[in-house]
Structures are given as structure tokens and as C-alpha cells.
C-alpha positions as CSV (number, residue, x, y, z in Angstrom):
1,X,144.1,83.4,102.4
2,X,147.1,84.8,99.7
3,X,145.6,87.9,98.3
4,X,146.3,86.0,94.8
5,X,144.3,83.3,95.2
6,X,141.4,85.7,96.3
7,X,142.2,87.9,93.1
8,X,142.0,84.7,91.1
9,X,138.7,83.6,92.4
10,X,137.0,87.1,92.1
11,X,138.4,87.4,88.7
12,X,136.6,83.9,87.9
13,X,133.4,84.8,89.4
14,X,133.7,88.3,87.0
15,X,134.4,86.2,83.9
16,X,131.8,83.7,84.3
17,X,128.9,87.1,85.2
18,X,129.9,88.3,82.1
19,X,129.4,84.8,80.1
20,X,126.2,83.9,82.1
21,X,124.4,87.8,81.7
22,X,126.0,88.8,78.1
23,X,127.1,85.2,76.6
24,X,130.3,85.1,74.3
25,X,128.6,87.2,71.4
26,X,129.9,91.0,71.7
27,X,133.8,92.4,72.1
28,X,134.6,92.9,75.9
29,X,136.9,95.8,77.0
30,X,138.2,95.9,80.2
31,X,139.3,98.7,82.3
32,X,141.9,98.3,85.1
33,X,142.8,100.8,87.7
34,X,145.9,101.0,89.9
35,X,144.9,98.8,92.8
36,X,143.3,95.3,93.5
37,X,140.3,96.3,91.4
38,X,142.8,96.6,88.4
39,X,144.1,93.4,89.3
40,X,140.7,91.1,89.3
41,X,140.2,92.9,86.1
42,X,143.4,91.3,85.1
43,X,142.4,88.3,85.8
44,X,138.7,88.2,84.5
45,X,140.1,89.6,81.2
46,X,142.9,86.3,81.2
47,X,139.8,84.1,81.8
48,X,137.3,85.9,79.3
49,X,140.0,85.3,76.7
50,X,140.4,81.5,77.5
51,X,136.7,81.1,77.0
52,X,137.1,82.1,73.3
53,X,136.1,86.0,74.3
54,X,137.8,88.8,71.8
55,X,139.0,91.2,74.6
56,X,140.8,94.2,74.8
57,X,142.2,95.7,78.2
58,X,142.9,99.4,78.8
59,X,145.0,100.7,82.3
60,X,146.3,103.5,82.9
61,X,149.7,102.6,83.5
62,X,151.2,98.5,84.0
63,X,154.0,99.9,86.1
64,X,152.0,101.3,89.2
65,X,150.8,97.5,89.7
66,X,152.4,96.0,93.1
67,X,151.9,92.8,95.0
68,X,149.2,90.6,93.6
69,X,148.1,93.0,91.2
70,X,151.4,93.0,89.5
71,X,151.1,89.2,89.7
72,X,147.8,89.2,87.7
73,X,149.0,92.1,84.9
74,X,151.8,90.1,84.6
75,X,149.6,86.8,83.8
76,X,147.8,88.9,81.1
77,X,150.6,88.9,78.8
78,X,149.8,90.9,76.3
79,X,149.4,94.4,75.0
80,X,147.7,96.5,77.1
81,X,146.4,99.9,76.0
82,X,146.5,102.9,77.5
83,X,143.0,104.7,78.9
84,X,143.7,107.7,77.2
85,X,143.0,105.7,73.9
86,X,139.6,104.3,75.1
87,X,136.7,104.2,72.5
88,X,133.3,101.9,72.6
89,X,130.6,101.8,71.0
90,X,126.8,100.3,72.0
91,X,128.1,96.7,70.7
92,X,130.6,96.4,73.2
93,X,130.6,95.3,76.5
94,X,132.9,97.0,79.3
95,X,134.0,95.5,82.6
96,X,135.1,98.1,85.0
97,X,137.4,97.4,87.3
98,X,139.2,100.9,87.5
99,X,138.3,101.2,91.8
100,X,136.6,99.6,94.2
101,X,134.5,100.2,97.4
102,X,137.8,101.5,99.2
103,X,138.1,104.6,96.6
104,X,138.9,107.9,99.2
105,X,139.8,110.6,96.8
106,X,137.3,112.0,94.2
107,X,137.4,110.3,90.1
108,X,139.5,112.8,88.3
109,X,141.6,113.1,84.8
110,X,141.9,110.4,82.7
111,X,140.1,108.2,84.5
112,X,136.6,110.7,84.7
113,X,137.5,111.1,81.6
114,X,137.6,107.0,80.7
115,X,133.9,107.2,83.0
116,X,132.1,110.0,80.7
117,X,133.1,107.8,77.8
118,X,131.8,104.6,79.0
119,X,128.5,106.0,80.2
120,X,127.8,107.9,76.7
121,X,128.5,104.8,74.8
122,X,125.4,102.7,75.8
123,X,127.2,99.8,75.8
124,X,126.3,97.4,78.8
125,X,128.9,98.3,82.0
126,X,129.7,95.2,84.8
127,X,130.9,96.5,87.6
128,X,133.7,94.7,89.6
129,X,132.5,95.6,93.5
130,X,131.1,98.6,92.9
131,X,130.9,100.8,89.9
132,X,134.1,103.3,89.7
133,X,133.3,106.8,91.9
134,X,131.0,105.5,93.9
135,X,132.1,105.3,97.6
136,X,131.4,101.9,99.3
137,X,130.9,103.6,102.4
138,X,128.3,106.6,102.0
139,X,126.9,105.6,98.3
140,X,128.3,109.5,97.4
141,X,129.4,110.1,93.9
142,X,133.3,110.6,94.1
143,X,133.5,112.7,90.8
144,X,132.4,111.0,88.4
145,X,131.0,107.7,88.1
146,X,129.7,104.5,86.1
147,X,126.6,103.6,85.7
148,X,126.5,99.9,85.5
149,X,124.0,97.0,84.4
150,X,125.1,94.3,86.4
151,X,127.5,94.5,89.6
152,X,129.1,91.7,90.8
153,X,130.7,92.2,94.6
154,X,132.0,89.6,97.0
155,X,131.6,88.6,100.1
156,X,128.4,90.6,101.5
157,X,127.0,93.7,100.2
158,X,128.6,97.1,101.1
159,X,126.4,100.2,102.3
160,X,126.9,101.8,98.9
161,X,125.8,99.5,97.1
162,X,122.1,99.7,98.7
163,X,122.9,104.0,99.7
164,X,121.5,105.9,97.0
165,X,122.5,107.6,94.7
166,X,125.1,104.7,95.0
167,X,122.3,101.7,94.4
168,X,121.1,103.6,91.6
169,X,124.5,102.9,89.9
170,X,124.9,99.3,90.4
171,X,121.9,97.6,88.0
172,X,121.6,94.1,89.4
173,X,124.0,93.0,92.3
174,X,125.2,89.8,92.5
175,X,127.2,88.3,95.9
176,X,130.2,86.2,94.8
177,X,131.7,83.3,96.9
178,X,135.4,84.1,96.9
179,X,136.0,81.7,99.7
180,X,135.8,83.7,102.7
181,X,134.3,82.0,105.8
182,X,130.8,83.7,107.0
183,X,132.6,82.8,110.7
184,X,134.6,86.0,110.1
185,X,131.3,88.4,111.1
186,X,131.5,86.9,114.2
187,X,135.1,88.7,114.8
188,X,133.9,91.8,112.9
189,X,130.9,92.0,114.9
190,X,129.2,94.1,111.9
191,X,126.5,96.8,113.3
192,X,125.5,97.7,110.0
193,X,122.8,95.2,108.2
194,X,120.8,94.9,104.8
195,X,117.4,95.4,106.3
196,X,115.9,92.2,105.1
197,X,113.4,89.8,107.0
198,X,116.5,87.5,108.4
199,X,117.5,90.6,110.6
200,X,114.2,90.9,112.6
201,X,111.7,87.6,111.5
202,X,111.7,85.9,114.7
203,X,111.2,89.1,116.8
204,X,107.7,88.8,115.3
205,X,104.4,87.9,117.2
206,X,103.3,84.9,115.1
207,X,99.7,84.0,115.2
208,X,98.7,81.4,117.2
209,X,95.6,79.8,118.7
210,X,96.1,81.0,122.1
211,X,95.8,84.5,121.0
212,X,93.3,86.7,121.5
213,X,93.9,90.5,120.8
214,X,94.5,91.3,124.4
215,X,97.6,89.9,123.6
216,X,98.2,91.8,120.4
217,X,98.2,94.9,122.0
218,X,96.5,98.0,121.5
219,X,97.3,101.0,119.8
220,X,96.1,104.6,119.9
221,X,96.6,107.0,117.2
222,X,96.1,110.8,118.3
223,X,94.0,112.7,116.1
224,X,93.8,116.2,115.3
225,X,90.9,118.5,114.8
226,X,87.6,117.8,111.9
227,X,89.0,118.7,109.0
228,X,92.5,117.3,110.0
229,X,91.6,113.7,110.5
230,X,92.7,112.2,107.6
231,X,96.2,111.2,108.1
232,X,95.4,109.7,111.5
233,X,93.1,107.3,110.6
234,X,95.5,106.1,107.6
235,X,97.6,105.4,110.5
236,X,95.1,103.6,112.9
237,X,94.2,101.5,109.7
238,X,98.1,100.8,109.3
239,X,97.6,99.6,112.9
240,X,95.1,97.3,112.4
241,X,95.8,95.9,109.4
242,X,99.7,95.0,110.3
243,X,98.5,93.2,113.7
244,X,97.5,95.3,116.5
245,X,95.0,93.1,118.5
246,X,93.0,96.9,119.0
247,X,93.4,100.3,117.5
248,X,91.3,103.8,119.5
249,X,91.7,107.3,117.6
250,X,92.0,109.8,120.2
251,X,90.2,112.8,119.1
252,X,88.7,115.8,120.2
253,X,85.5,116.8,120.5
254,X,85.5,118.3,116.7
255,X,86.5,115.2,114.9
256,X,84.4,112.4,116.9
257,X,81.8,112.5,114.1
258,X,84.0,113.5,111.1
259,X,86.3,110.0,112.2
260,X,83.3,108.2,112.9
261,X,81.9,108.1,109.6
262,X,85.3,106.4,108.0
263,X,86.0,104.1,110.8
264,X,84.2,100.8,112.1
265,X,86.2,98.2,113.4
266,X,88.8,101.2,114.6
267,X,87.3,102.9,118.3
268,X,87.0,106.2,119.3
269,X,87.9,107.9,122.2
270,X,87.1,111.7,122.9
271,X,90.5,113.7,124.1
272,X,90.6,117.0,124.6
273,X,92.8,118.0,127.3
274,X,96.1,116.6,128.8
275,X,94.0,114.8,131.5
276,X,92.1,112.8,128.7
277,X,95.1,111.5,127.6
278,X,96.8,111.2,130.7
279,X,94.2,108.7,131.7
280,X,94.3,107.3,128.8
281,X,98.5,105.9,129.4
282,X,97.6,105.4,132.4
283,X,96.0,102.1,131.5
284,X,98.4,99.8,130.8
285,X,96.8,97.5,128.2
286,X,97.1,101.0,125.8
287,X,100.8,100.5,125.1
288,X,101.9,102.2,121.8
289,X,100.7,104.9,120.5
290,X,101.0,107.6,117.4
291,X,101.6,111.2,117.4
292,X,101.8,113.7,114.7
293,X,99.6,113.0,111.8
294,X,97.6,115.6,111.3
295,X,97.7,116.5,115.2
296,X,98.9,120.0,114.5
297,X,102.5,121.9,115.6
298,X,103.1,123.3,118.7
299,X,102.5,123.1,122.5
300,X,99.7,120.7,122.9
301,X,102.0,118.1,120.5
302,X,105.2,118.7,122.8
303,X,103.0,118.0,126.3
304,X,100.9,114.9,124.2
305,X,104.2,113.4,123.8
306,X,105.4,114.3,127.5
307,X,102.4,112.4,129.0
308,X,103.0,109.2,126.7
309,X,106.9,108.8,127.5
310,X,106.2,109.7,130.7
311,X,104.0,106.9,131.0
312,X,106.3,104.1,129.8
313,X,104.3,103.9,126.5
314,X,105.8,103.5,123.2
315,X,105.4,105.8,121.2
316,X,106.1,107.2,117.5
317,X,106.6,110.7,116.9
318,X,106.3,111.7,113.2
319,X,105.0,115.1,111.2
320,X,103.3,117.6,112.9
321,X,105.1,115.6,116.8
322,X,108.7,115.7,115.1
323,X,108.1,119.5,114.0
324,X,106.6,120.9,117.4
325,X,110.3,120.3,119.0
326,X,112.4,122.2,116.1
327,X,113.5,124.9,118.9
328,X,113.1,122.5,121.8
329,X,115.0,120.2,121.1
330,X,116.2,119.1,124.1
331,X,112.9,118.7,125.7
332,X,112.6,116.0,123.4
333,X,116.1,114.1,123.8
334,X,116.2,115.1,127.7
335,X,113.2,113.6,128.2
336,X,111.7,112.1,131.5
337,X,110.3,108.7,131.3
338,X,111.3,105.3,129.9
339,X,108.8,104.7,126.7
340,X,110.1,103.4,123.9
341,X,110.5,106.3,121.2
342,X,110.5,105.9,117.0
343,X,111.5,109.1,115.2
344,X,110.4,109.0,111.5
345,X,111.9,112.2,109.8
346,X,112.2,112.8,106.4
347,X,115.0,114.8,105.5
348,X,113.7,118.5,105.8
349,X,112.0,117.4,109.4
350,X,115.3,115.4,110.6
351,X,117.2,119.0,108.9
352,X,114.8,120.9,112.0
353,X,115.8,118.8,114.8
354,X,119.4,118.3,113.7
355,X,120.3,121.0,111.9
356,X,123.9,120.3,112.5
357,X,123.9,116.8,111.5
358,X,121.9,117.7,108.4
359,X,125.0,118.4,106.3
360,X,126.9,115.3,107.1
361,X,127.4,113.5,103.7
362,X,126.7,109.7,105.1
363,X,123.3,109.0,105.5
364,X,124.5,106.3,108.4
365,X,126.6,109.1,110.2
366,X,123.6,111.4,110.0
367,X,120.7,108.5,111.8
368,X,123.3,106.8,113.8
369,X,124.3,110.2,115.5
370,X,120.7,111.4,115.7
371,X,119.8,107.8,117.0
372,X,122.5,108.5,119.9
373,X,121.5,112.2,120.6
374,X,118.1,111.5,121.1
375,X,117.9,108.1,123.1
376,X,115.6,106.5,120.2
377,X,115.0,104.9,117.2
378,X,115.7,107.3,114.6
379,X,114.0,106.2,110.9
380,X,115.5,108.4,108.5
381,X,113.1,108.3,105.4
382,X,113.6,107.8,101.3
383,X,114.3,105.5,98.4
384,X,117.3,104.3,100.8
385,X,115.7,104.9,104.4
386,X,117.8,104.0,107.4
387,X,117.0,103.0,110.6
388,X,119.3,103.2,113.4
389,X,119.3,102.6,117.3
390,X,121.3,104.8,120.1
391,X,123.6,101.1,120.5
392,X,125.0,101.7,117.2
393,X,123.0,99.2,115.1
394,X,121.8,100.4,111.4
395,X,119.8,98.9,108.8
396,X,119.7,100.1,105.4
397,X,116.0,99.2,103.6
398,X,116.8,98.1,99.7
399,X,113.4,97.1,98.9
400,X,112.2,100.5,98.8
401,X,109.5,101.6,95.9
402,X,109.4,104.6,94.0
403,X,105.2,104.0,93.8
404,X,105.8,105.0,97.8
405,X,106.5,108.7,96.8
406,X,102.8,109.9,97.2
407,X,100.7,112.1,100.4
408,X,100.0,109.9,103.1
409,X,102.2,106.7,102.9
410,X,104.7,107.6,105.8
411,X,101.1,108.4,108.2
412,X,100.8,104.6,107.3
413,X,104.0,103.3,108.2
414,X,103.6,105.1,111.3
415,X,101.1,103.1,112.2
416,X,103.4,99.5,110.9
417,X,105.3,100.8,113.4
418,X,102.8,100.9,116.3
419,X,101.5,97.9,115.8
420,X,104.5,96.0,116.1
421,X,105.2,98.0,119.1
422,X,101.9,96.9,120.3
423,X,102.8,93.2,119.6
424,X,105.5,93.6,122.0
425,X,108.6,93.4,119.2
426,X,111.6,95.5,120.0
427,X,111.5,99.0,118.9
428,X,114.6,98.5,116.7
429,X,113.7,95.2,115.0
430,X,109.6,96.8,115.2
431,X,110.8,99.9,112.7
432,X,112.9,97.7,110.7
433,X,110.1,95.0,110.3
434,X,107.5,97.8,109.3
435,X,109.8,99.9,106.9
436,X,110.4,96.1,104.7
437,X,106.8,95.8,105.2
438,X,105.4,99.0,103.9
439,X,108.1,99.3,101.1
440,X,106.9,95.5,100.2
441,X,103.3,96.3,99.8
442,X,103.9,98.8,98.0
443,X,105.9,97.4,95.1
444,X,103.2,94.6,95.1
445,X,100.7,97.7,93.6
446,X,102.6,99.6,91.3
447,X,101.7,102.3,89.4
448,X,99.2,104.5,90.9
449,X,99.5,103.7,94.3
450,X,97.7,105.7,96.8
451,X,98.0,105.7,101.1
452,X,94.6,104.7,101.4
453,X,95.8,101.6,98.6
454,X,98.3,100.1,101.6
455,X,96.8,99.3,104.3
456,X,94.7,96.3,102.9
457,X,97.8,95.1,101.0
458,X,99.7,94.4,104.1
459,X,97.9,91.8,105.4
460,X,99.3,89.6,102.4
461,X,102.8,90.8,103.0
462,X,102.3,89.9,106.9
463,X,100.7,86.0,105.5
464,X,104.1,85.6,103.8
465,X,106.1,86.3,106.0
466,X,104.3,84.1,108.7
467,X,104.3,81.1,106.7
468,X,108.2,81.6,106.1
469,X,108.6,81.5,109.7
């Protein structure tokens, strides 16, 4: 397709966001950068003022303009101002189209400057593809950058526009049709995804009549000692309540009573020493399992988790598991065995197994290299969590909930994980589909959330999404 005619449509689709969000009522000015950004700024600002809209545009220079761009400044014709004379006020709205989701080099001089003065006005910003300093790649801020109300992007989504602190820029995103055919993903072959129910829904066991919970699999959670219970059992309830057909803590000796007290419909199963749990993987209808919780740092963790993979069992390695390999790395990532592994680091305990990769300034970069290096799923937590396989796939979560920022809530997706291990669903689709889940139960509380709170709100999430199917 000309670059013109796709400057013209994303210019339409701008104008029409700004009638359809802000209506006709309030002075629009519109900044254009130097490249195609400045050029569909062009061209909403031609449309807006067709419409009957009082609008002013500010560039930097006209004479930088090449190619379509030109085209489009050309089209305007009329004054423009320069940036360096920018003012606003509250009552105005701005459209910034200064640069786009390819921006490489930080927001500097007049244009940081033309940023600072947006932001402090107050007055609403729209975003054309991505607010101005943000990078479309990493969601880093590039300087300086605007914080919009509404950004309207084309095509599909980029990663900065759901990487934070990127997302946390963009207000609303809306997708625009500009006219390019979805057939095109088939040649681009993206491995980078939104993390939404499309990407993993029919990887899920749905119920059915047949079923018994033999065939929902069966999940053990490794506990650690009395008074260190706690976060286990939030993740053999997790278990449970996302669809493992049978959930057994594993605990020694010292906790048997303390778990049995909370639990009922969750077993128990005294394991003490390596050959408790040895015989334990050794049955096959035990296959996923949870280590770290509360389980305590250090040898006994690192030889737990040795048995399981050993096995063939699935299993997911969080807290206490993730921090007994800080100096032994490699026994974890040059392991013997063939279970399925889930990693799922925040970012001080993926910082302790890759110090190295720690520092690198794309989230993606940092779980897709991890993912690689240690032969497993790699679930890098937050507001923006990732999930990545060694094949190079990625998924970015957007519906993540700030109510989720409380002690206890990743022990329960832990145990989401498990039990879609357990139900036999991929390990990369199984950590995608629990992340949604547990960040969509969670915004379904709110305020005041708490880990013991999420467990019995899954089971709604879980109905909705099977009735979808």
C-alpha cells in the first residue's frame, strides 16, 4: 500500500478519536515531529479542521518533511508555528504526533522541552502510536515523555504500549484499521503476543461429563516446617480451586497437624526425607508439583527439586526453590531429567539467578534470555509480568492489578500454575493461562484484596472462560 494512503487513513482514524473521546467543543493543538508521526499529525489536523475544529499546529521545522510526510504538510496549507512558541492551557486539547514507536535516540531540546509543557498544562493529550519518548520496543522512557489520555495506534498493539512504565503513559489504547491485512502475521511469524485468553483458550481442559479427577491431575505442594506452612497451603488451595482434579501438601512431620487444621478437601502426606518424596514422583498419577513457598533456602530445596525433574514431573520453582540456586546456578539449568519446569521470579530473585541479565533495559530481552539459559518457562513478575519459553515465544500480561501488590498472591499463582500443569496444558500456554487468571480475579475484588481473598474468586474467572469456549 503507498505510504500516503496509509498516512491518510491513520490521520482519519486520529481525527475521528479526537471527535468521538473530546467532541468539537475545546481548541485542538497539534504537535508534529520530523518523521511519519509528524505527517499523520498533518493529516488529522487537515481533517480536524474540515470538521468545523479551531486548530493550531506546531513542528519544529516544515522543511525536514520528506516523502509522504512532506505530501501531508504540504496539504495542511497553512501557517504552521514553530514548537519553540508552544503554550496550552487545561481547555485545550493536544494531539501528539511528535514520534512514534520507532523513536531510537533519547527526547531532547525543544522537543523535551514542548513534552514538559504539555504534561504541566493538564490539558487532555492523544497520542498518535504511542505517546512521544516512550520506546515501542522496551516501554523505557527515552528522555522525556507524554503522558496521554487516550492513544490511538494501528495495526496491533506494540510491546510498549502494554511494558510499563510505557502502559502507564498511554491512558486508553485504541487499535485502528488502517487497512493492513491480518494475513501479514503469517509472514512476520510474530513470537511476541498480548497475553489474552485467544493465545492459550483451547489449550484448556474443559469440563466434561467423562471427567472424573483422575483425569484432572493431581498436584502436590511441598511444605515447609509448623510455623512455615502458610504460603504452601495458599498454593495447594490455588491448586484446587483453578482445576486440579487432587491437591496433597507434602509436609514434614512438624507441620502435619499445624496444615491439618486449615485444610479439608486438600490431603496430607508426611515427607521428611529425600526418599519420601522420591516415592512420592515416582507415582505417576502425581504429575505437577510446587516448590518454594515457605519450604525454606538451601540444600534440601536444591535436591527436592533434583528428585521431581528427575522424575519427569512438572514442576514450579518459586521463593525459597528459586533462591536455594543463587550460587548454583547451573545445577538448576544443567539439570538431569525431562520435567517440565516454571520459574516465577520477581525481580530481586530473577536479579540472584541472573545477575548478568538483570541490568538489561527490555524486560523481553531479560525473560527471553533467562527462558533460553535455563531450559524453562521463565515468568518474570509485576504490573507488566512476562512470560517467555526457551523457543523464543513471549507474552506480555496487560490485565494486571495493582490490588495484586500484597504478601502471598504470587504462592497462589504458583499454584494456577500447577494445576494447569496438572490438567495436562502446555507449560507455556499453562503460565500464561494462570498469570490472566490470577491478575483477573483479582481486579474482580478491588480494594483490600488479600491472598487468602483469591483463591475462591477463581472459580468464577475459570466459569467464564469455559462458557466462552
Amino acid at each position: 500500500m503507498p505510504i500516503l494512503q496509509l498516512m491518510e487513513t491513520a490521520g482519519n482514524a486520529v481525527a475521528t478519536a479526537v471527535i468521538d473521546q473530546f467532541g468539537w467543543g475545546r481548541p485542538v493543538s497539534v504537535l508534529a515531529g520530523p518523521g511519519n508521526n509528524g505527517g499523520d499529525a498533518f493529516v488529522a489536523a487537515r481533517l480536524l479542521r474540515e470538521r468545523g475544529c479551531d486548530v493550531e499546529i506546531f513542528a519544529g521545522t516544515t522543511d525536514r518533511y520528506t516523502g509522504a510526510a512532506a505530501a501531508s504538510a504540504q496539504a495542511w496549507g497553512s501557517d504552521v508555528r514553530l514548537l519553540r512558541d508552544f503554550r496550552t492551557g487545561p481547555d485545550t486539547l493536544i494531539v501528539d504526533g511528535l514520534f512514534g514507536a520507532g523513536l531510537s535516540r533519547p527526547v531532547d531540546g525543544e522537543f523535551a522541552r514542548t513534552v514538559e509543557i504539555a504534561n504541566a498544562s493538564r490539558a487532555p493529550i492523544l497520542a498518535i502510536d504511542i505517546p512521544s519518548g516512550i520506546d515501542g520496543n522496551t516501554g523505557e522512557i527515552r528522555g522525556a515523555a507524554m503522558r496521554a489520555a487516550l492513544t490511538v495506534t494501528f495495526f496491533r498493539p506494540k510491546p510498549g504500549h502494554l511494558l510499563l512504565p510505557g502502559r502507564a503513559h498511554c491512558g486508553e489504547i485504541r487499535i485502528a484499521d488502517i487497512g493492513i491485512s491480518s494475513d501479514v502475521l503469517a509472514r512476520i511469524e510474530p513470537t511476541t503476543f498480548a497475553n489474552e485468553p485467544a493465545l492459550w483458550h483451547a489449550r484448556l481442559l474443559a469440563p466434561s461429563d467423562t471427567h472424573h479427577k483422575y483425569d484432572r491431575g493431581h498436584t502436590v505442594v511441598l511444605s515447609g516446617g509448623a510455623s512455615h506452612g502458610g504460603a504452601a497451603r495458599l498454593s495447594a488451595m490455588a491448586a484446587l480451586r483453578g482445576g486440579a482434579g487432587l491437591v496433597t501438601v507434602a509436609s514434614p512431620a512438624s507441620g502435619l497437624l499445624v496444615n491439618a487444621t486449615h485444610l479439608d478437601a486438600i490431603m496430607l502426606k508426611r515427607c521428611d526425607e529425600e526418599g519420601d518424596l522420591r516415592a512420592l514422583a515416582e507415582d505417576r498419577r502425581l504429575n505437577a508439583y510446587v516448590l518454594g513457598p515457605g519450604f525454606g533456602v538451601g540444600e534440601k530445596a536444591r535436591a527436592s527439586a533434583g528428585v521431581i525433574l528427575k522424575a519427569g514431573r512438572a514442576l514450579v520453582l518459586d521463593a525459597d526453590g528459586l533462591t536455594s540456586f543463587q550460587d548454583v546456578q547451573r545445577a538448576l539449568f544443567e539439570r538431569e531429567g525431562a520435567g517440565p519446569l516454571v520459574l516465577t521470579p520477581h525481580d530481586g530473585e530473577f536479579a540472584r539467578l541472573f545477575p548478568d541479565l538483570a541490568g538489561l533495559p527490555s524486560k523481553l530481552d531479560r525473560a527471553r534470555l533467562a527462558s533460553r539459559r535455563a531450559d524453562a518457562i521463565v515468568v518474570l513478575k509485576g504490573g507488566d509480568t512476562v512470560i517467555a519459553a526457551p523457543d523464543g515465544r513471549a507474552a506480555i500480561n496487560e490485565n494486571g492489578s495493582p490490588a495484586l501488590a500484597t504478601a502471598g498472591t504470587g504462592d497462589v499463582l504458583t499454584g494456577l500454575i500447577a494445576a494447569q500443569l496438572a490438567n495436562g496444558v502446555p507449560a507455556f500456554e499453562a503460565a500464561c493461562a494462570a498469570v490472566w487468571i490470577h491478575a483477573c480475579a483479582a481486579s474482580g475484588f478491588g480494594t483490600g484484596l488479600i491472598a487468602e481473598d483469591l483463591p475462591r474468586l477463581v472459580p468464577r474467572v475459570l466459569a467464564t472462560l469455559h462458557q466462552e469456549r
